[in-house]
C-alpha positions as CSV (number, residue, x, y, z in Angstrom):
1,X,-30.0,-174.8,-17.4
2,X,-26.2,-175.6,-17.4
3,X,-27.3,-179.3,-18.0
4,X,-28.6,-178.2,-21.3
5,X,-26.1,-175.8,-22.4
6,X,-23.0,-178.2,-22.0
7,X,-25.3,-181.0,-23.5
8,X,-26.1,-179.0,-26.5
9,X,-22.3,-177.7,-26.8
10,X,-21.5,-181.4,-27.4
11,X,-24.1,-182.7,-29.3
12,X,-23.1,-179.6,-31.4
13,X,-19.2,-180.6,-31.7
14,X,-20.4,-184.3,-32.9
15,X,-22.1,-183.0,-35.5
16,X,-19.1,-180.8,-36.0
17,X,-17.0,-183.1,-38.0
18,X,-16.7,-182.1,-41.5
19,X,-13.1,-182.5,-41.5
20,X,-12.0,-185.7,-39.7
21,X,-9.5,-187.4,-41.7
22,X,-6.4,-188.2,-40.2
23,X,-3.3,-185.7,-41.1
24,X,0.6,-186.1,-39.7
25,X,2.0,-183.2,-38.9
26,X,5.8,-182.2,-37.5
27,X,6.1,-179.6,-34.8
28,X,9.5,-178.6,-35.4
29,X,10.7,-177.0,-31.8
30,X,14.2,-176.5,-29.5
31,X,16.3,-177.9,-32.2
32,X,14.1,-181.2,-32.0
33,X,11.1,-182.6,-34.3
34,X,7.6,-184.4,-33.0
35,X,5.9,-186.2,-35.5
36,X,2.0,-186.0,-34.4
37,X,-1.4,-186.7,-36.3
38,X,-4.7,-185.2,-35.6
39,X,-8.3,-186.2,-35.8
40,X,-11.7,-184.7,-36.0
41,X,-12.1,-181.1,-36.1
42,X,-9.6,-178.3,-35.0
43,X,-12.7,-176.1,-33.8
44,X,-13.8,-179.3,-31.2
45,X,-12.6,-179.1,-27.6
46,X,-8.9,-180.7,-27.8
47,X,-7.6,-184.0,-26.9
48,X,-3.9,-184.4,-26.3
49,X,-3.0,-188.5,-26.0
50,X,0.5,-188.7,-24.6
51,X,2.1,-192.8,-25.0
52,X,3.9,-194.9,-21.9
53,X,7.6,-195.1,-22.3
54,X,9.0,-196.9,-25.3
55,X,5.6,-197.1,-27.2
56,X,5.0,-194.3,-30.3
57,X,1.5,-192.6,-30.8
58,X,0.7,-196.3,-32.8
59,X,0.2,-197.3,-29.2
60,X,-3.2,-194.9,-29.0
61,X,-4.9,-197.7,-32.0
62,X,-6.1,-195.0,-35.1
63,X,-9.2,-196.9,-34.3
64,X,-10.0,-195.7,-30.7
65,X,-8.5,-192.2,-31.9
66,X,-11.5,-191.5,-34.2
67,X,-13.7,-193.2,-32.2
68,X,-12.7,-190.6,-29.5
69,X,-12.8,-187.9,-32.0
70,X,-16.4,-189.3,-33.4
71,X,-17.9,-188.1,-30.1
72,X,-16.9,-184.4,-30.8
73,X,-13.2,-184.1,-29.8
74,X,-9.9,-182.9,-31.6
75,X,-7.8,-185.3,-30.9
76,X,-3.9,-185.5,-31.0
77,X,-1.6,-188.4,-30.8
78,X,2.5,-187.7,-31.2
79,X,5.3,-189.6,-30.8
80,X,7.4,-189.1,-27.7
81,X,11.3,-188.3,-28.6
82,X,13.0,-191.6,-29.4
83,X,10.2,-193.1,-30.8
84,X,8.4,-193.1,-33.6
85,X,9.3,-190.6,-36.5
86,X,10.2,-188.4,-33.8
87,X,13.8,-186.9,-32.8
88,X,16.0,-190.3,-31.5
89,X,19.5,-190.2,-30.0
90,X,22.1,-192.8,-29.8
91,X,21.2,-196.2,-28.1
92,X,22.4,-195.5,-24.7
93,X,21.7,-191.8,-24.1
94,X,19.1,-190.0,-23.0
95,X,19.9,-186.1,-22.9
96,X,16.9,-184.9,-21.7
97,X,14.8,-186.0,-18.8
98,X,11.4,-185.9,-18.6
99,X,10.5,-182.3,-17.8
100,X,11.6,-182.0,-21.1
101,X,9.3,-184.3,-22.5
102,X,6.3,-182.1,-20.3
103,X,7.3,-179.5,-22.8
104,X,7.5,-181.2,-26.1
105,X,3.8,-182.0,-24.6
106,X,2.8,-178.7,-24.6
107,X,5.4,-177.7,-27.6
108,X,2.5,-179.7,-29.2
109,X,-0.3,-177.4,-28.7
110,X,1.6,-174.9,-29.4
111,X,2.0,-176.1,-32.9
112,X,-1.2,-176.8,-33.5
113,X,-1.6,-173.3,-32.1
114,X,-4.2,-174.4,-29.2
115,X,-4.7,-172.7,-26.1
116,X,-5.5,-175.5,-23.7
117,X,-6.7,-179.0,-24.2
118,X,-7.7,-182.1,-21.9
119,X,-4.6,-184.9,-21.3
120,X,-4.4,-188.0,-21.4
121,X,-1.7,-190.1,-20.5
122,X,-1.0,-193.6,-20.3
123,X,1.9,-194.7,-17.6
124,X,5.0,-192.3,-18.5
125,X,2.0,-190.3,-20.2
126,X,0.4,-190.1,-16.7
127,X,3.2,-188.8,-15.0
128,X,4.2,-186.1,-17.6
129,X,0.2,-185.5,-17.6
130,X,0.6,-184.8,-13.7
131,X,3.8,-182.5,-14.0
132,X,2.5,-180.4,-17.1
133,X,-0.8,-179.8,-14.9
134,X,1.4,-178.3,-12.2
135,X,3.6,-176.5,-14.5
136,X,1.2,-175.5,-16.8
137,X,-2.1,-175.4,-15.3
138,X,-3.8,-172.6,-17.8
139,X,-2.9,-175.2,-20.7
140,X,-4.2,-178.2,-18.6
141,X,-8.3,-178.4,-18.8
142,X,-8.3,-182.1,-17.4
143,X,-6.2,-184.8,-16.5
144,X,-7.5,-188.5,-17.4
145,X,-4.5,-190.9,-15.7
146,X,-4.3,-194.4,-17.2
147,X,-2.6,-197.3,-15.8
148,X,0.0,-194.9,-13.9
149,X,1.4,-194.1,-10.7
150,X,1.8,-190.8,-8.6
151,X,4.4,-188.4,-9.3
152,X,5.7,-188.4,-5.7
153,X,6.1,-190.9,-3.2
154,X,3.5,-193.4,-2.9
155,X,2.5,-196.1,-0.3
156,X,5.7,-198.0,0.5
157,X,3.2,-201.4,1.2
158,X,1.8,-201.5,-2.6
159,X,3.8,-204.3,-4.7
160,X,6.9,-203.0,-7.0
161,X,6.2,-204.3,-10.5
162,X,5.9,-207.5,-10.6
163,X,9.2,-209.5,-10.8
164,X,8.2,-211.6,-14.0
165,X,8.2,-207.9,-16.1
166,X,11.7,-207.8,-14.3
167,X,12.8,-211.0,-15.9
168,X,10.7,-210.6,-19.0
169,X,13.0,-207.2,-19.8
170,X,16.5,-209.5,-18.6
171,X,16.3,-211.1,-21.7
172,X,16.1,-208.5,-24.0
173,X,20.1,-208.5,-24.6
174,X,19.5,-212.0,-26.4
175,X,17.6,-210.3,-29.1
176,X,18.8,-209.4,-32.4
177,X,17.2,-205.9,-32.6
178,X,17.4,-205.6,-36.3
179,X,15.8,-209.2,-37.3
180,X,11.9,-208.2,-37.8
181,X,10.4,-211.7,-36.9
182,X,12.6,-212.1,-33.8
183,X,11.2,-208.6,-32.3
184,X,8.1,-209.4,-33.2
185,X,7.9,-212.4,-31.3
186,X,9.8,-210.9,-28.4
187,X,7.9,-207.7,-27.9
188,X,4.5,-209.8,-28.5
189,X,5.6,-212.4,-25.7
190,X,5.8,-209.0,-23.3
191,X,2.5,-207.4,-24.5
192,X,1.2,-210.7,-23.4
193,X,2.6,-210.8,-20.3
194,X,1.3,-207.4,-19.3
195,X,-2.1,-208.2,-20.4
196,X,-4.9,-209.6,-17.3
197,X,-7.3,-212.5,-18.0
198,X,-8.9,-210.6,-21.3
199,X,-8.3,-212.5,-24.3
200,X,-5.0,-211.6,-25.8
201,X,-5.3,-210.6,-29.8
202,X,-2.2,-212.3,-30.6
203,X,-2.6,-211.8,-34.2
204,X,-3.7,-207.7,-33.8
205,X,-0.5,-207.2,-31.8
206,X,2.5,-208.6,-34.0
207,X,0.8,-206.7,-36.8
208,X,1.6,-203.2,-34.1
209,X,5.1,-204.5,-33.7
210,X,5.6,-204.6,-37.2
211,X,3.9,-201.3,-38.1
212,X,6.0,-199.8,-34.8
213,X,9.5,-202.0,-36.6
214,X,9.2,-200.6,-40.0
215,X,7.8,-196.7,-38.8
216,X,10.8,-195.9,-36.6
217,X,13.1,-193.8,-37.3
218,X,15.6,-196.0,-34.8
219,X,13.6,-198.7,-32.9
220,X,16.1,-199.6,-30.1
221,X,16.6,-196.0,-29.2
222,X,13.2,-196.7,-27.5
223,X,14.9,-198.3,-24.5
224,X,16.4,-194.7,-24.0
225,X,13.8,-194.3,-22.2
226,X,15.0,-196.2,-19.2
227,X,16.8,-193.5,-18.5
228,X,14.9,-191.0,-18.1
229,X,15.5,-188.7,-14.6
230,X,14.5,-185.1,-13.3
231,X,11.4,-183.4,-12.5
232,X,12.7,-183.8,-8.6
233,X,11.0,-179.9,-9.0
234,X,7.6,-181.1,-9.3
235,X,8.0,-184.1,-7.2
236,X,4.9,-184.9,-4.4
237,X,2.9,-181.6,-5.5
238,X,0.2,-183.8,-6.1
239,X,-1.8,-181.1,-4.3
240,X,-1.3,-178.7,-6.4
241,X,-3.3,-180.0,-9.1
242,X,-6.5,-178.3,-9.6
243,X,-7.8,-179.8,-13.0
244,X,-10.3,-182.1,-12.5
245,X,-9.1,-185.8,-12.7
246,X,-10.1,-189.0,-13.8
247,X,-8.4,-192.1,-13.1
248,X,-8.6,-195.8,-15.5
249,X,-7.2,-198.4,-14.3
250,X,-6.8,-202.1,-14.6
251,X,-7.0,-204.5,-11.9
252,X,-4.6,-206.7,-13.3
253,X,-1.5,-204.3,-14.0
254,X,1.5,-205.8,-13.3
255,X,3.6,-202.5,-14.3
256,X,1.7,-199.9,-11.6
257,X,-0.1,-202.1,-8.9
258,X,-4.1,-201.0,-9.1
259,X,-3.4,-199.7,-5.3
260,X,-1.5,-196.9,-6.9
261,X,-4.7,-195.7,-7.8
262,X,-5.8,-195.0,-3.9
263,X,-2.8,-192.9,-3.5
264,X,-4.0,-190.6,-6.4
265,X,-7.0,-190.7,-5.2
266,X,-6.5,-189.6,-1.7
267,X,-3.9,-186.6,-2.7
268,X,-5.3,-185.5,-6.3
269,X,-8.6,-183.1,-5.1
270,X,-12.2,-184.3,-6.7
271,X,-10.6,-187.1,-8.8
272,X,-12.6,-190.3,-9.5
273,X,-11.7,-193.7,-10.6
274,X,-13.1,-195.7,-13.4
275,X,-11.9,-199.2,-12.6
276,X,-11.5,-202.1,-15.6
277,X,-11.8,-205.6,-14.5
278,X,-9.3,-208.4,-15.4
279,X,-7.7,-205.5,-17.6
280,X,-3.6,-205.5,-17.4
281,X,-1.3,-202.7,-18.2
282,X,-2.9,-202.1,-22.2
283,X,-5.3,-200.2,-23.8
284,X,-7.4,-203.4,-24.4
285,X,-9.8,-202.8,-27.8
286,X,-12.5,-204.8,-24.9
287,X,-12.1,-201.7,-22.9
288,X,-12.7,-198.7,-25.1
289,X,-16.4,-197.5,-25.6
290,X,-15.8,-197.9,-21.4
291,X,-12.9,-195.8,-21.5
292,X,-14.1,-193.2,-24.6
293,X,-17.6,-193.4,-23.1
294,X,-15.4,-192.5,-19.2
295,X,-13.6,-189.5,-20.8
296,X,-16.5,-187.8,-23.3
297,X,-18.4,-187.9,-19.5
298,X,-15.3,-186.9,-17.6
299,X,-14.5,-183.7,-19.9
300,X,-18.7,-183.1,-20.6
301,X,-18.8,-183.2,-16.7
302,X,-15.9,-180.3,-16.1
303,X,-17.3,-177.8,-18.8
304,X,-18.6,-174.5,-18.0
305,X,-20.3,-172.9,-20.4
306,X,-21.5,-168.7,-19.8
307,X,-24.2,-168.1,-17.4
308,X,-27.2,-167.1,-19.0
């Protein structure tokens, strides 16, 4: 019986989508803005994407958003502070840290005026996915953790990241941040670098540079991010998170080593792991219907309809 009610809830929301064009919105909260867009219906279960550090919401392809949507979500992508159209600082400062950014998270829902809705995050959006669900757990349904780490200390014998992102990033003081063509090739040089043995779209990702380039409010305040601190509050409560989990994860991340995934694993209760082969640290377009398909299952899996 539960089988078929959940089934039918979702086969209902899919057919829910009378109202699926994408709209931009600005939640305007603590003195600070958060451009965000929406897609599907507002009356579908909620999906809150939250980007990696120094990517904006472009980073979640529009794409795989209403793809996401199509199978009977509302889904929201924003931009993180300092990128994006949303609130940037001066290159060089990051006055916040990234409790604050939990909040702007769930300042988000609060915008959009939704009770609770299922997370995912993507590396930085994993963590701040992992501290919301201990700070918030009555706005956290589920957790989906890509291509990220624990919050907490993790097994000291797993590789750092891998020295070639080190000296990747070394030579980003050679670049002449305001030339288009020369961040272009720059940024596109990393994205390559951080992608596995998947073909590379070469040609699909200097067209996101440029669409990241000219939508910014200030690009280069993205590196702001490197900054970031704090959260020592909700540091190795991995425990305490209730929400059921899912983990994706690419074998060939060279950001967060796919071993991370063990240590979430073995601390985060009931969690799973979806595991993408050859896949680096990206959101590769070969990987979505396994990764929409993985999440529609994961958050179909955790509903509980009324006994009847």
């Amino acid at each position: 019986m539960r089988e078929l009610c959940f089934t039918q809830y979702f086969r209902d929301a899919e057919r829910n989508q009378n109202n699926t064009e994408m709209e931009e919105k600005i939640i305007k909260t603590n003195n600070i803005e958060l451009c965000t867009e929406s897609f599907g219906n507002k009356d579908n279960p909620a999906i809150l994407l939250i980007a990696g550090a120094t990517v904006s919401m472009l980073y979640w392809d529009e794409e795989f958003c209403q793809r996401l949507a199509d199978k009977g979500f509302y889904v929201i992508r924003y931009d993180n502070r300092d990128v994006g159209k949303s609130t940037y600082y001066e290159t060089g400062t990051t006055p916040y840290d990234i409790v604050d950014l939990t909040d702007d998270a769930i300042a988000v829902l609060d915008g959009y005026k939704i009770k609770n809705a299922h997370f995912t995050g993507m590396s930085l959006g994993g963590l701040i996915s992992q501290i919301a669900s201990i700070k918030y757990p009555e706005r956290v349904k589920t957790l989906t953790l890509m291509s990220t780490g624990p919050w907490g200390d993790s097994d000291p014998t797993i590789p750092e990241m891998d020295t070639r992102i080190l000296d990747f990033h070394a030579k980003s003081g050679t670049i002449d941040w305001t030339n288009e063509d020369n961040v272009v090739e720059y940024m596109t040089e990393g994205a390559a670098l951080m992608s596995g043995k998947k073909a590379f779209d070469k040609k699909r990702c200097e067209q996101y540079v440029r669409d990241e380039f000219n939508r910014a409010n200030n690009y280069i305040s993205m590196f702001n991010h490197a900054a970031l601190q704090g959260g020592e509050e909700y540091w190795n409560k991995l425990n305490e998170i209730k929400q059921p989990t899912l983990i994706i994860h690419g074998t060939d991340d060279l950001i967060w080593h796919f071993k991370h995934t063990n240590v979430l694993l073995n601390n985060i209760r009931d969690s799973k792991l979806i595991t993408l082969e050859e896949t680096g640290h990206e959101l590769h377009f070969e990987d979505w219907n396994t990764i929409i398909d993985g999440i529609a299952k994961h958050i179909m899996n955790s509903f509980k309809p009324l006994q009847v």
